[in-house]
C-alpha positions as CSV (number, residue, x, y, z in Angstrom):
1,X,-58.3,-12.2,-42.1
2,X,-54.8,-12.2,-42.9
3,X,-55.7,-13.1,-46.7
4,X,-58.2,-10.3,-46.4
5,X,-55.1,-7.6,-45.6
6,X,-52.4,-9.3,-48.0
7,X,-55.4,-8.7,-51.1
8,X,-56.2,-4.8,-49.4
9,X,-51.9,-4.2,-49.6
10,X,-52.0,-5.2,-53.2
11,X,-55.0,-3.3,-54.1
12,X,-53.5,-0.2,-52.2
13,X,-50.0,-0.7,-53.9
14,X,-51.6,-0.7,-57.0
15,X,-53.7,2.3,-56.3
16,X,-50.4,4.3,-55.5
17,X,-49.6,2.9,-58.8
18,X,-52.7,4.6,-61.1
19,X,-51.9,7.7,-59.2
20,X,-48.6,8.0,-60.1
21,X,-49.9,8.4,-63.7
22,X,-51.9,11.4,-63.6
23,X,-48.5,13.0,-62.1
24,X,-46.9,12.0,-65.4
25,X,-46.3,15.1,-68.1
26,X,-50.7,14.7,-68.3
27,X,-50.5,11.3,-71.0
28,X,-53.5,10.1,-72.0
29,X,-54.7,6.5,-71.3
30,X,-54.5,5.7,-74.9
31,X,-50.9,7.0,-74.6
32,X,-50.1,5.7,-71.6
33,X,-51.3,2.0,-73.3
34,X,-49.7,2.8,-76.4
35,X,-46.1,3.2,-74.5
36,X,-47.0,-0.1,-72.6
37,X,-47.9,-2.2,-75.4
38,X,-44.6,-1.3,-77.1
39,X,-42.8,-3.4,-74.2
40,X,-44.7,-6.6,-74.9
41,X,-45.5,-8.8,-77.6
42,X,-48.3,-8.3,-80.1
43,X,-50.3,-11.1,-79.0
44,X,-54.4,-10.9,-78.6
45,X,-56.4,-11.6,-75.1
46,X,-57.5,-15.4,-75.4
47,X,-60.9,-16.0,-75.3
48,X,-61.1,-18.0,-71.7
49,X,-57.4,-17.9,-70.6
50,X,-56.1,-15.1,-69.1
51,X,-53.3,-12.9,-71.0
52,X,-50.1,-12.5,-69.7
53,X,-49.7,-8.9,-71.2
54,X,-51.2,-5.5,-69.3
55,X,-54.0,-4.9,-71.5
56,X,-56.4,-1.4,-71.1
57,X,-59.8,-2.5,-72.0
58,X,-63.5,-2.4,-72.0
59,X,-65.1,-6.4,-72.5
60,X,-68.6,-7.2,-72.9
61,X,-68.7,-10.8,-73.1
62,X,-72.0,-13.3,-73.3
63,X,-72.3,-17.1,-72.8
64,X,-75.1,-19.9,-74.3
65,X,-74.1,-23.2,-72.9
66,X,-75.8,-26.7,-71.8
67,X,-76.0,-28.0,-68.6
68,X,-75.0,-31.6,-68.0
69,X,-78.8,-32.3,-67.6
70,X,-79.4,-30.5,-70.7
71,X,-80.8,-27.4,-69.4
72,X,-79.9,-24.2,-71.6
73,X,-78.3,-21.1,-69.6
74,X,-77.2,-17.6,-70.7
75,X,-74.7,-15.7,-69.2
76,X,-74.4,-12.0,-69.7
77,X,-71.2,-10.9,-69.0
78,X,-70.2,-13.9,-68.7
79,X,-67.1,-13.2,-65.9
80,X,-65.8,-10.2,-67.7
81,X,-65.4,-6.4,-67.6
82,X,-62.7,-3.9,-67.9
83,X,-58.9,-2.7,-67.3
84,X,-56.3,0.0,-66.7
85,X,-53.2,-0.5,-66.8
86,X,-51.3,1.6,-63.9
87,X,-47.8,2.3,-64.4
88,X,-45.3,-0.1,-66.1
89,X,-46.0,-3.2,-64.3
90,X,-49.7,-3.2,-62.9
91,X,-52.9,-3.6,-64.5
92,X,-56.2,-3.7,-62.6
93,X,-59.2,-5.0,-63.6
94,X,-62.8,-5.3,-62.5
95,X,-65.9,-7.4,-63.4
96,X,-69.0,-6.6,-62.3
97,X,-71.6,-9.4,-61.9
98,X,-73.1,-11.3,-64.7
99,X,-76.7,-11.6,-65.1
100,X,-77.5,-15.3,-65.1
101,X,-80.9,-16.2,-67.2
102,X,-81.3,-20.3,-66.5
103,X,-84.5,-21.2,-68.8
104,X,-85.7,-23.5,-66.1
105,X,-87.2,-24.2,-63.0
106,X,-83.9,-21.9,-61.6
107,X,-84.0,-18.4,-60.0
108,X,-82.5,-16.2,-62.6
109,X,-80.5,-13.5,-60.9
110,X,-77.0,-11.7,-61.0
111,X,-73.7,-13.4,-60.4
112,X,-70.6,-12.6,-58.2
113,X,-69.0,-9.6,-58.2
114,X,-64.8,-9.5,-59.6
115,X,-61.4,-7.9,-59.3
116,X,-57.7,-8.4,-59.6
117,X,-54.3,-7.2,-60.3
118,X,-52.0,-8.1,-62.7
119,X,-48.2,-7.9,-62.2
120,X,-46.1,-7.8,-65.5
121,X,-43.1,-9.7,-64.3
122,X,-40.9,-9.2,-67.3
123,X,-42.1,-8.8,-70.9
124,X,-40.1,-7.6,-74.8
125,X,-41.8,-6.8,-77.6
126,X,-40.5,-8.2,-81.1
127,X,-36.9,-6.8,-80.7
128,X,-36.4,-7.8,-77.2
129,X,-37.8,-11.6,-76.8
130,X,-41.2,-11.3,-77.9
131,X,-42.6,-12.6,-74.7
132,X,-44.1,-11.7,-71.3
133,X,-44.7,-13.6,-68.0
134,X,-47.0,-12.3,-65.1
135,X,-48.6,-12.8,-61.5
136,X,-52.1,-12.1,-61.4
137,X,-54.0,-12.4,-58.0
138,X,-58.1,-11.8,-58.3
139,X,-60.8,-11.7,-55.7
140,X,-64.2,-12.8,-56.0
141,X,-67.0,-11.5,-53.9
142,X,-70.1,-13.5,-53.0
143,X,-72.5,-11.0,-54.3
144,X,-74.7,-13.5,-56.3
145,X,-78.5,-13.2,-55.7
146,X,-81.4,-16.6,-55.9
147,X,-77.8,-19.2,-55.9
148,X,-76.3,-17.9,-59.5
149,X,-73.4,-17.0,-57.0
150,X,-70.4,-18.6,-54.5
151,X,-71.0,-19.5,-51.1
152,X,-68.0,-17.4,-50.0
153,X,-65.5,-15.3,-51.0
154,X,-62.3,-16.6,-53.0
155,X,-59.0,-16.2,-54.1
156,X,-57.8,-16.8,-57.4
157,X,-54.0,-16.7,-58.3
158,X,-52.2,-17.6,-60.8
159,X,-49.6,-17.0,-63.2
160,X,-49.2,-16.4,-66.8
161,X,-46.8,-16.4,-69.6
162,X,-46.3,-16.4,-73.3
163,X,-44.3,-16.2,-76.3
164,X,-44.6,-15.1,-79.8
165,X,-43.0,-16.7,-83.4
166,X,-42.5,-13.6,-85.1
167,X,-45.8,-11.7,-86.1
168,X,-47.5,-14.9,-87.0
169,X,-48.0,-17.2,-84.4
170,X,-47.7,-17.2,-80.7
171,X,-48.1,-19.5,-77.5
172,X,-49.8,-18.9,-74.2
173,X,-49.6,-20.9,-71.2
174,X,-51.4,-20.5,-67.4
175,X,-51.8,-22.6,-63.9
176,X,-53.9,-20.7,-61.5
177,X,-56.1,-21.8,-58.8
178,X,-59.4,-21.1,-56.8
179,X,-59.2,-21.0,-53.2
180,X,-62.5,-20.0,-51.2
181,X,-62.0,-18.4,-48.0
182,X,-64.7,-20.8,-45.8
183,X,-66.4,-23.9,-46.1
184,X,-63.5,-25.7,-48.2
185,X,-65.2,-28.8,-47.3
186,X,-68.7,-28.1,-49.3
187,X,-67.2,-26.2,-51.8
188,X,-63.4,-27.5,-52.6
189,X,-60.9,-26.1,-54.7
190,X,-59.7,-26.1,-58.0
191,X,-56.7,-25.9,-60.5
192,X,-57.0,-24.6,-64.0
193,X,-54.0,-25.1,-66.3
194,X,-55.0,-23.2,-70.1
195,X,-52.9,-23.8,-72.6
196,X,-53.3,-22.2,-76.2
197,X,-52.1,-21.3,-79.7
198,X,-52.8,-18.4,-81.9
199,X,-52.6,-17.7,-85.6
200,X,-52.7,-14.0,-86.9
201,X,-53.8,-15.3,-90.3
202,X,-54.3,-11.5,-92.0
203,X,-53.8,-8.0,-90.9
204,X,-57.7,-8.3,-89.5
205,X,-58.1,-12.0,-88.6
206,X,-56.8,-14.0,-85.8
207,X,-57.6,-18.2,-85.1
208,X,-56.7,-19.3,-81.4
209,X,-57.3,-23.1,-80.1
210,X,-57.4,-23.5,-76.0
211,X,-57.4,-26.6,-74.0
212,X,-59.0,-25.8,-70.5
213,X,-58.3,-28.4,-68.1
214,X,-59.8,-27.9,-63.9
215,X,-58.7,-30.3,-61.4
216,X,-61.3,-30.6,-58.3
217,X,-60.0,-30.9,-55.0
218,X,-62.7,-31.5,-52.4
219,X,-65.9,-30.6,-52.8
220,X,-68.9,-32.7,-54.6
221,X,-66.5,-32.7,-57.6
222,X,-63.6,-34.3,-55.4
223,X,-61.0,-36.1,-57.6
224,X,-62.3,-35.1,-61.3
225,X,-61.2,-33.5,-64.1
226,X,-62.8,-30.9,-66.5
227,X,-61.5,-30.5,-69.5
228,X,-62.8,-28.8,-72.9
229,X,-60.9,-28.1,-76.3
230,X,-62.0,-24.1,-77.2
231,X,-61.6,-23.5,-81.0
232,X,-62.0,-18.8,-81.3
233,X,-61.8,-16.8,-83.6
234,X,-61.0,-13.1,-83.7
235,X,-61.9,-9.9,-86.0
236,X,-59.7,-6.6,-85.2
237,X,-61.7,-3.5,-86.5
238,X,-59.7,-0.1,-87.2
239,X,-60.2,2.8,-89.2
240,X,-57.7,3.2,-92.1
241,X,-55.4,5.9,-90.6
242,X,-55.3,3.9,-87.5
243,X,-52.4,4.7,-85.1
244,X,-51.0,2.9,-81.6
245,X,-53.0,5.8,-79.8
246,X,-56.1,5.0,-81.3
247,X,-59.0,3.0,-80.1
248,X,-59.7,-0.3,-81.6
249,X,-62.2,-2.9,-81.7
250,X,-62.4,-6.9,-81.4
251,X,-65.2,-8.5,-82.4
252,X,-64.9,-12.6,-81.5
253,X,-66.6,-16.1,-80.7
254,X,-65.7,-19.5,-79.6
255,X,-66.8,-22.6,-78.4
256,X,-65.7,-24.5,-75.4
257,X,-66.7,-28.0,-76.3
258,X,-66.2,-30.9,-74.0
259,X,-63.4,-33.7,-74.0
260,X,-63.6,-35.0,-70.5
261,X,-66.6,-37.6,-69.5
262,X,-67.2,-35.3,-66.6
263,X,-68.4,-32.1,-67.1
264,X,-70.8,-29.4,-65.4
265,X,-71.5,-28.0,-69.0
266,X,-71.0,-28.2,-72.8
267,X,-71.1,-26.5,-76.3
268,X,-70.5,-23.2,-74.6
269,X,-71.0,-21.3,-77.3
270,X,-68.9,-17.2,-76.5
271,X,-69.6,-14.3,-78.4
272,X,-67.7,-11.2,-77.6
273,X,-67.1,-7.6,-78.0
274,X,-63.7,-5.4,-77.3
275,X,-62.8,-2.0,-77.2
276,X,-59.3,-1.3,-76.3
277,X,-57.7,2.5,-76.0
């Protein structure tokens, strides 16, 4: 219960926080993002790993991947959704539940239900650093229908943080956790440490290669390690006269391809679309 209150505090903190921008001289959201953005780096959101800048955004994102017995699954939505940022140091994001289509003997049905907050602990654009480090704490609600779900309820923290060479190339690193709130023992926990590069290799093109490691603690996966190597790549689309208050688009794919001789899936095969305003 105590978790329970600690997560509600942080959601209402954050809620004070989106109000207090609608009190603001009326800015716009693409504003409002456009001001933000100048206080971080110009990095782009990694493909799996989470970004340690405050993003505003809309993400429809789709998985294909293979089962360790070989069964073929397709995940729509794929654990993402969309953000506001709220304020100079919050962004809050939610993800509604993926639809889950298993091509076998499987229920298909719709996942778990999402949402976190993102603390920007301290950032500089290009002139100031070029980096930014943040706190993000997310929730996960057991809302999955026919077992495409959790048991329980968890907690996921973690924190973030980044660093950019110039325009060209950047750095991203993470080490978050998942924590259910009940039956530890059937279901364990977990550590994921991301770590990533990017290339911006043209004005419209960016290359990124993760390395996605999970430790299992507990559980039926007690004592293993996941780990895949997750090559991306990134298209930015804007129209000609485009401006920091404008909308953009991101059109991307990746593969998350296994390197560890445990694994609960392979050849995960992303494809992506962005818009962010």
């Amino acid at each position: 219960m105590r978790a329970h209150r600690f997560f509600s505090i942080v959601m209402l903190i954050a809620l004070a926080a989106i109000s207090s921008i609608g009190m603001r001289a009326q800015q716009s959201f693409s504003e409002h993002n456009s001001a933000m953005a100048s206080l971080q780096p110009a990095f782009i959101t990694p493909l799996v790993a989470p970004d340690p800048r405050l993003v505003q955004y809309d993400r429809f994102s789709a998985s294909h991947e293979y089962t360790a017995a070989g069964t073929e699954t397709v995940n729509y939505g794929n654990g993402k959704g969309g953000g506001i940022i709220a304020g100079k140091h919050f962004e809050l994001d939610f993800i509604p539940p993926p639809y889950v289509q298993h091509n076998s003997s499987a229920d298909d049905g719709f996942g778990d239900t999402s949402a976190l907050v993102k603390y920007r602990i301290a950032s500089g654009n290009a002139e100031h650093g070029n980096f930014a480090v943040a706190a993000i704490l997310g929730h996960c609600f057991a809302t999955g229908s026919h077992k495409n779900g959790a048991t329980t309820d968890s907690y996921s923290p973690a924190l973030t943080a980044g660093y950019a060479f110039r325009r060209r190339f950047d750095v991203i690193s993470s080490l978050g956790g998942t924590l259910p709130t009940s039956k530890i023992n059937s279901q364990g926990r977990s550590i994921a440490w991301n770590a990533l590069a990017q290339a911006h290799a043209t004005p419209h093109i960016w290359f990124e290669l993760e390395n996605n490691s999970t430790f299992y603690f507990a559980g039926s996966h007690d004592g293993k390690i996941q780990n895949f190597v997750t090559p991306a790549a990134f298209y930015v689309v804007r129209q000609k006269g485009w401006k920091p208050t404008h909308p953009f688009f991101i059109v991307d794919t990746g593969m998350q391809i296994a390197t560890s001789g445990f694994h609960t899936y392979n050849h995960n095969l992303i494809t992506e679309v962005r818009v962010l305003f």
